[in-house]
Structure formats: C-alpha cells, structure tokens
C-alpha positions as CSV (number, residue, x, y, z in Angstrom):
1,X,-40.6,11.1,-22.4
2,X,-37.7,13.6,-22.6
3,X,-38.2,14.7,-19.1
4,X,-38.3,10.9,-17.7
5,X,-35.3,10.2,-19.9
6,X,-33.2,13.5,-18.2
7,X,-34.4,12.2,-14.6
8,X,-33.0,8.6,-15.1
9,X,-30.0,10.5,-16.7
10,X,-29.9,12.3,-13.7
11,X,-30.4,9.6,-11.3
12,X,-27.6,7.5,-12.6
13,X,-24.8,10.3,-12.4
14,X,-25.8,10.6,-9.1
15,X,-25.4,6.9,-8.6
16,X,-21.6,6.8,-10.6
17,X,-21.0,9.7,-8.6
18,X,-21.3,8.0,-5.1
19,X,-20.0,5.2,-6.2
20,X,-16.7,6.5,-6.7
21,X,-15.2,7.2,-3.5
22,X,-11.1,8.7,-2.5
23,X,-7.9,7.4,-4.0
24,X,-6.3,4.8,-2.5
25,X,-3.8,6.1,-0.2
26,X,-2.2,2.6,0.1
27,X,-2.9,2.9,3.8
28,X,-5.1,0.4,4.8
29,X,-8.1,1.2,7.5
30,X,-9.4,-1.3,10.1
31,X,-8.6,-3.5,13.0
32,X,-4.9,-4.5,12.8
33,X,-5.5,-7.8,15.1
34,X,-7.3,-9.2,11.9
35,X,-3.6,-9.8,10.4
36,X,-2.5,-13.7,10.9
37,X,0.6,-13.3,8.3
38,X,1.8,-11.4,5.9
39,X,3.4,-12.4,2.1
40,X,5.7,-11.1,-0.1
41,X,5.5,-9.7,-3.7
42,X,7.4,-7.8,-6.2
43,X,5.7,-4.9,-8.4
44,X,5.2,-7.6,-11.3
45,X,2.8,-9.7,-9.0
46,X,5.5,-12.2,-8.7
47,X,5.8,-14.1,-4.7
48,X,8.2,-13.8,-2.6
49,X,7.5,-15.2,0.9
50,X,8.8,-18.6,0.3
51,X,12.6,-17.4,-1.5
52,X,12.8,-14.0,-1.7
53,X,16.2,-13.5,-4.3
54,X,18.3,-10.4,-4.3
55,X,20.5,-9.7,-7.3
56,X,23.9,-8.1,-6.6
57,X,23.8,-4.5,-7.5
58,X,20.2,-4.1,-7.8
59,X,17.7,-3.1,-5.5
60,X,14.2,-4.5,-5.1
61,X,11.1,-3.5,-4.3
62,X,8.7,-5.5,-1.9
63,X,5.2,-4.6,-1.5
64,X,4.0,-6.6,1.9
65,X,0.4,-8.1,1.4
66,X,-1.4,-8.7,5.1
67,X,-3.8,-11.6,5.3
68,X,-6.1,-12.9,8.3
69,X,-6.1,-16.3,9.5
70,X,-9.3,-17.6,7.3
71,X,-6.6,-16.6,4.1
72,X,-8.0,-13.4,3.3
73,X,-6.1,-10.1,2.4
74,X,-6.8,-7.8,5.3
75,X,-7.0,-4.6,3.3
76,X,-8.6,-2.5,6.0
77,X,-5.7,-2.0,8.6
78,X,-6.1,1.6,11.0
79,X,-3.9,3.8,12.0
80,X,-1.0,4.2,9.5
81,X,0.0,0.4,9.1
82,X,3.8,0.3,8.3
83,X,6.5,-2.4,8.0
84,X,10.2,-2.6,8.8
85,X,12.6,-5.4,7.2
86,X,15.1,-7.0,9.7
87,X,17.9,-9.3,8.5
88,X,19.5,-11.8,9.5
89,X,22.8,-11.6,9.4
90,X,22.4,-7.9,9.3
91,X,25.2,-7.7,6.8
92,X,23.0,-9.5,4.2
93,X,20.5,-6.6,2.8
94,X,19.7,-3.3,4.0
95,X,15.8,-2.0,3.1
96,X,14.4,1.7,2.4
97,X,10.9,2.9,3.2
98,X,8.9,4.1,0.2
99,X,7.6,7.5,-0.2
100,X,3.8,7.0,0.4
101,X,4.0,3.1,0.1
102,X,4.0,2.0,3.8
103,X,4.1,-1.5,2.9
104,X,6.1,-1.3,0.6
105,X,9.9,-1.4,1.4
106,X,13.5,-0.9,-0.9
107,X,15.6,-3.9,-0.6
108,X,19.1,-3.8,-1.6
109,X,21.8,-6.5,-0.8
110,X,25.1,-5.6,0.7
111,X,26.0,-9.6,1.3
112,X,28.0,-11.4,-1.1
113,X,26.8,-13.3,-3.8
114,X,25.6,-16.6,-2.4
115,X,25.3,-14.9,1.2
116,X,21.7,-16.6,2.7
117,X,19.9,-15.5,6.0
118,X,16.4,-14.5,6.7
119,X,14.4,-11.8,6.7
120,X,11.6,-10.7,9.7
121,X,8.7,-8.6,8.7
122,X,7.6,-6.1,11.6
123,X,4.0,-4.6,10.9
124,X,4.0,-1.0,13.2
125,X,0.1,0.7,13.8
126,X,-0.3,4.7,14.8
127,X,2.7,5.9,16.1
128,X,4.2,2.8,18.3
129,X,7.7,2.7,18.3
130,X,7.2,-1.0,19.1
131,X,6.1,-3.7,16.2
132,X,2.1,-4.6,16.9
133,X,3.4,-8.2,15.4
134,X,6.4,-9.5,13.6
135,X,6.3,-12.4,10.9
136,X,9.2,-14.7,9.1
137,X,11.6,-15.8,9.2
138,X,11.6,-15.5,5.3
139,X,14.8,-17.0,3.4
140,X,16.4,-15.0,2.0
141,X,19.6,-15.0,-0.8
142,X,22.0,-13.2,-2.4
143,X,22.5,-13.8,-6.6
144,X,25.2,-12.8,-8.6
C-alpha cells in the first residue's frame, strides 16, 4: 500500500510539473493574420475602444487586446507583436512604449482640456518597420 501510495505521489508531481509551463512574457505566439481588431483597456479591466478619456496631467496606460474576426482574443501572435498609437491631431496625446509590455502603451495628453481627435492603433510583427495592420480610428478626448 505505501509503495502504491509513493508512485501515485509520484505520478502526480510529475503531472503538476508538466503542467506548468514558462511565464508569460506578454508576447503573444502565432499567426498575426488571425487579428480582425483590436480593443482597448486600462489596467483596472475598464474599456476603452469606444471613448478612450485622457485626464490633464495624468498619463494612462493602455494595454491593446487583439481579437479575430469570429470575436475571439487572439492570444497567440509570432514574432514580437508590438503596437504604436498615432493621433489625430498629433497635438492631442503623445504615447510611450512599455518596458516588456508590447501591447501595452503610455498615453499622456498634451491637447487642451476638451481637445477631441482620434487615435489609430498600428499592430508591427518581427522586425518590420512597416504596420502588418492598423485599426481605429478610436475617439479620443481630453478631460480637465
């Protein structure tokens, strides 16, 4: 019985042991022509694609979800998937990579309070120079 009892022990730290594969690097891994659009959150969870609201003064922090066209998250993007925010004007916002985070992006506004425009969402794969798709316009609008 003891023996039986050490070789199921056995046989199930093996099992939790392959099960738990590498940290996340936030990178996704897979084919990039899966991504249909793209939406935008905040680090609470809270969505941003349809208004995205800057606050005078305070910078934000954007984390770009991708999504294929049957609705679901593409998590599984090759290559070093990366984003870069254009606005529109481009005197309303300026926006920072993040260290590690390449879909995730600083946005600070340098606009005026109640300064609108929009914002375009380039997705980059490997080392292209040139967007593999863009997304948006997303509206866009600076608070006091």
């Amino acid at each position: 019985m003891a023996r039986r009892s050490r070789l199921l022990g056995t046989v199930l730290l093996g099992l939790l042991a392959g099960c738990s594969g590498t940290a996340s690097t936030g990178v996704p891994s897979g084919p990039s022509n899966d991504v249909a659009s793209v939406r935008l959150f905040d680090l609470l969870g809270v969505e941003l694609t349809q208004h995205m609201a800057l606050f005078h003064g305070q910078t934000l922090r954007v984390r770009v979800r991708l999504y294929a066209a049957d609705g679901r998250e593409v998590t599984d993007v090759v290559d070093g998937a990366r984003v870069a925010f254009k606005f529109t004007p481009d005197s309303l916002a300026t926006s920072a990579s993040v260290s590690n985070q390449p879909l995730m992006r600083d946005v600070t506004p340098t606009a005026t309070s109640g300064t609108g425009g929009g914002l375009t969402v380039s997705l980059f794969v490997g080392a292209d120079s040139v967007p593999t798709k863009a997304f948006g316009q997303f509206d866009v609008l600076v608070h006091s």
